[in-house]
N, C-alpha and C positions, 0 to 999 in steps of 0.2 A: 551558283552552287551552294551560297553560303544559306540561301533561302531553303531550298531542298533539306538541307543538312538539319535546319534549325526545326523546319515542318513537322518531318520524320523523328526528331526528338522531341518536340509537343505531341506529336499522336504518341509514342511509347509513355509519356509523364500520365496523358490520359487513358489509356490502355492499362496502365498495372493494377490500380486502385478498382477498377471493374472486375476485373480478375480475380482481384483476391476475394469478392464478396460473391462471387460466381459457387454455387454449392460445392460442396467438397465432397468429390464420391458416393458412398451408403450414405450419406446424412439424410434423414428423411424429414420434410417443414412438419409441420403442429397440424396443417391440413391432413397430410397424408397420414400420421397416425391415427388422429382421430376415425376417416374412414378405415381406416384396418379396425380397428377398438372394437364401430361399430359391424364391419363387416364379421367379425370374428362372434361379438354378441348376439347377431343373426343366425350364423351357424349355430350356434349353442342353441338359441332358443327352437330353431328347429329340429335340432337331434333330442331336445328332450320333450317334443311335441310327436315327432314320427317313435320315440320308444315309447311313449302313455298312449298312443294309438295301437302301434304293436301290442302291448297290455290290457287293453279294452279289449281286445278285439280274441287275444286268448285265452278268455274268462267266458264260462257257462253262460250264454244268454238265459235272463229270468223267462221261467216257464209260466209263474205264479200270471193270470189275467186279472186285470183289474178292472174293472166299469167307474168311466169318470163321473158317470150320469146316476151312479148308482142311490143316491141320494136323493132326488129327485125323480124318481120313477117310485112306483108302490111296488110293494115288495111282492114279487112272482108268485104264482099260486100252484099247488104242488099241478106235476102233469096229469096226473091220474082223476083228477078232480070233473066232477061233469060240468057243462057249464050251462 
């Protein structure tokens, strides 16, 4: 009995000290903030990527044409012109 007795009070000396280093409720580690930090930095960067889209998108597309080549080709000859 006295073996029992003695056992059961080594496992509780060993039990307390775990316990208390066991998280304590909301506490969140260093890990888990940081992914919220960056999960939250994600959302931001997306919501100001989906509103500068929204914003390009409700702006007059340019009517003005441009020719890249324009430079390198000779310059047009009126229509009317015989050839």
């Amino acid at each position: 009995m006295k073996r029992i007795l003695a056992a059961a009070a080594m496992m509780a000396a060993l039990v307390a000290p775990a316990a208390s280093q066991m998280s304590q409720g909301n506490q969140k580690t260093p890990l888990d903030l940081q992914y919220e930090r960056e999960r939250q930095d994600q959302q931001a960067n997306e919501r100001a990527y989906n509103d500068q889209m929204k914003r390009l998108k409700s702006q007059a597309p340019t009517t003005a044409k441009t020719d890249p080549w324009a430079g390198v080709r000779p310059p047009s000859e009126p229509t009317n012109a015989k050839r």
